[in-house]
C-alpha positions, 0 to 999 in steps of 0.5 A: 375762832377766839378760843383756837389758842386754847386748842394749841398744844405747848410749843405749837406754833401757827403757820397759817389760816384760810377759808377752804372748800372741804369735798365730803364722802358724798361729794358736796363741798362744804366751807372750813376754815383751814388751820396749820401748825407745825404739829397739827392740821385743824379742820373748823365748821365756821368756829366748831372744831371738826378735826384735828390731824397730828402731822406724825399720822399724815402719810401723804399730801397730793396737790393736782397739778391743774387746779388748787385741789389737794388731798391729805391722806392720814394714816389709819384714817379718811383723807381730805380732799379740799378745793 
């Protein structure tokens, strides 16, 4: 993850980092690391980036109300569901 603050765009700021539990189209969970800043969320597979999402295309975020599960809807794009 050394080269993530090449990946900053200027004035990006990091918000903050963890280690996540990803759930994929075919249910398996797979291990990310989760990265929010105040203009992007970062999806990383141990130190490739997987995705990059702009906060101006997420729609929605959902957050259950019985566990830690919550799910990034992005516009025009697949959601995320993360554990």
């Amino acid at each position: 993850m050394k080269y993530f603050t090449k990946l900053l765009e200027p004035e990006e700021k990091l918000i903050c980092s963890m280690d996540i539990i990803k759930i994929n189209d075919r249910k398996n969970a797979q291990k990310r690391v989760f990265v929010l800043t105040n203009k992007a969320i970062y999806n990383f597979s141990k130190s490739d980036l997987r995705r990059k999402i702009q906060v101006g295309k997420i729609t929605g975020i959902i957050n259950s109300r019985f566990s830690n599960e919550f799910t990034v809807h992005v516009e025009s794009e697949y959601d995320y569901l993360f554990v």
